[in-house]
N, C-alpha and C positions, 0 to 999 in steps of 0.2 A: 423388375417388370414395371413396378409403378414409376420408378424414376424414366426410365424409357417413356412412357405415356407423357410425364411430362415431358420431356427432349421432346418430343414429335413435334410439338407448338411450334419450336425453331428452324423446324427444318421448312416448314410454310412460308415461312419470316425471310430467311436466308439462303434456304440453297440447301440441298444432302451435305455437300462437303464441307460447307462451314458446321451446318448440324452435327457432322461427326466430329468436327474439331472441340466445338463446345461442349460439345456428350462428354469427351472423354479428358476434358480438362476440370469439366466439375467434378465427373467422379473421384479424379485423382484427388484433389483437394480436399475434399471431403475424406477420402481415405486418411492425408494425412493430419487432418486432425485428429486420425486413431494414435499419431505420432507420442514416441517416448521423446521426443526432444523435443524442449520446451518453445526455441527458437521457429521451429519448423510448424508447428501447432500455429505461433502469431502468425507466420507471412499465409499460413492456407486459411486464414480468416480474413486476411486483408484480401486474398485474392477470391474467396467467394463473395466476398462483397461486392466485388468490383465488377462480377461472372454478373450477379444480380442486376446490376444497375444496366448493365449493357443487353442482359435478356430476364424480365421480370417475370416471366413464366416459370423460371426454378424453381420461385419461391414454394411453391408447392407443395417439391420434395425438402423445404428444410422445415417447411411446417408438419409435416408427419414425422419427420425426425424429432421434432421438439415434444411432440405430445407422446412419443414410444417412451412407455417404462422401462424397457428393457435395454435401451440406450444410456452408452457411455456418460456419468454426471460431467465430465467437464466438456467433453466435443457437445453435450446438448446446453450448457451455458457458451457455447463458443458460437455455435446456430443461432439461438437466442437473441444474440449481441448483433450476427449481422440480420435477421428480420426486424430488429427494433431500426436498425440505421438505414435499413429501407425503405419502411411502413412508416415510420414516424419522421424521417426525413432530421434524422440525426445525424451527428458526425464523428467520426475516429476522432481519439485524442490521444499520445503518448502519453506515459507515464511510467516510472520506477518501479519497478516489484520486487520482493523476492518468492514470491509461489506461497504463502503460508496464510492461515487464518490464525486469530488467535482470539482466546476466550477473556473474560472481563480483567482475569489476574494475570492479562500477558501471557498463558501457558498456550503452547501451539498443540493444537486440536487438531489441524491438516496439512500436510506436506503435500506441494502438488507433485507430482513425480516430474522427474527429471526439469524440474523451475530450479532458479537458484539457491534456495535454502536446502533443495533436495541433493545438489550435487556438493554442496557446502561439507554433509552428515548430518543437517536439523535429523531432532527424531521429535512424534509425536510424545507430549508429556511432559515435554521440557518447559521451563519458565524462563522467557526473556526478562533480565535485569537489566540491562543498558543497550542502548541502538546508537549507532555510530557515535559511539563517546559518551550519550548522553545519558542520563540516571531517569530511567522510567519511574522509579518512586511516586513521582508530584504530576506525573504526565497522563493525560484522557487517554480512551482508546482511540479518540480523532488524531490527536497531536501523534502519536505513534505508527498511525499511516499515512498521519502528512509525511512524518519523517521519510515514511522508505518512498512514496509518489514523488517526492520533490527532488529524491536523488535522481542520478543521472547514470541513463543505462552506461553500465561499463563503469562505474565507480566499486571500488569496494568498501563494501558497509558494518565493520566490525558490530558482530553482537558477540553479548555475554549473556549464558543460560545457565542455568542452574537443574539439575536432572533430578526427577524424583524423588533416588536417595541418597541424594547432596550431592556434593563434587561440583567446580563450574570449568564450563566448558566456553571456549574462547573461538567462535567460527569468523570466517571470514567473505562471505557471498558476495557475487560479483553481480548489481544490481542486472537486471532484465529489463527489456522497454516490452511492454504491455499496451496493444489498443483497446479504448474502452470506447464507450460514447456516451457523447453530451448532447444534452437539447440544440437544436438550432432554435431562433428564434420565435419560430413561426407556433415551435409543437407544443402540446398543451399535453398537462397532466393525466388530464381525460382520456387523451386516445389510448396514455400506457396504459393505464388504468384497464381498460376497455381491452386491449389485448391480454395482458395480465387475466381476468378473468375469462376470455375464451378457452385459456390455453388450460385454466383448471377446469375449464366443463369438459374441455376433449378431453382431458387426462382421465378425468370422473368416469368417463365415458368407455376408455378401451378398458381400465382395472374393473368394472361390470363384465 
């Protein structure tokens, strides 16, 4: 219902028929950011972006998705990402992934589902000793995500893990391209900032 309310704005703008083409191309995309496939998830992010720029009255509905608790952790980092690049007048940037977080000792803490580390067999718990050849040893946590951002989607990226209790395990993930966003020139600290904080008073505000 509330996403409807907001469509209605467009149908003013453009015409019912366009109105229903838009209605039901944002839905979709939106849905498939609910996607198991990591691939599929990136291009419905590139394309609500693109939904937004061409009709700014969506945003609406991806700001109430941002501030529900009860919504998906990563389709709401994926929302996120495109009301920053609209609001803020940021820009998509490619980059290398393979879907994992990792804690201060290298141990991986989160597998994204169906990202590259996921289809690889990463499991949570495991400790990365080397990334594509290289001996994590002497290496920051920086230098270790430059390493996977600098590869190139469709490269494969040998790691070596080491599992709980012991054994090492020798994977081999086929990097992913990932959009993220970067400042444009123009945007300032402040405005994130300034969103950043709304989004934790609405939160505040539904978990009341």
């Amino acid at each position: 219902m509330k996403r409807l309310i907001a469509m209605f704005f467009l149908c003013l703008l453009s015409g019912f028929g366009s109105f229903v083409a838009a209605a039901e191309r944002f839905d979709e995309q939106l849905r498939l950011l609910a996607s198991e496939d990591f691939s599929t998830r990136e291009a419905a992010t590139k394309a609500l972006y693109a939904i937004c720029i061409e009709n700014p009255s969506v945003i609406d509905v991806l700001l109430k998705i941002a501030i529900d608790p009860e919504e998906d952790v990563e389709r709401v980092a994926r929302v996120n990402e495109v009301i920053r690049a609209v609001f803020f007048k940021k820009v998509f940037v490619e980059r290398g992934v393979l879907g994992i977080q990792l804690s201060e000792d290298y141990r991986v803490v989160h597998v994204v589902d169906g990202g590259p580390a996921h289809q690889a067999g990463m499991q949570v718990g495991w400790r990365m000793t080397t990334l594509g050849g290289i001996d994590l040893a002497a290496k920051s946590m920086e230098d270790v995500y430059r390493i996977i951002h600098d590869s190139k989607p469709g490269e494969v990226l040998e790691v070596e893990l080491v599992k709980p209790g012991g054994g090492l395990v020798v994977l081999r993930p086929v990097v992913a391209a990932r959009s993220t966003v970067r400042d444009d020139e123009n945007v300032t600290l402040r405005r994130e900032k300034s969103y950043q904080e709304w989004l934790e008073r609405k939160r505040e505000g539904v978990e009341r």
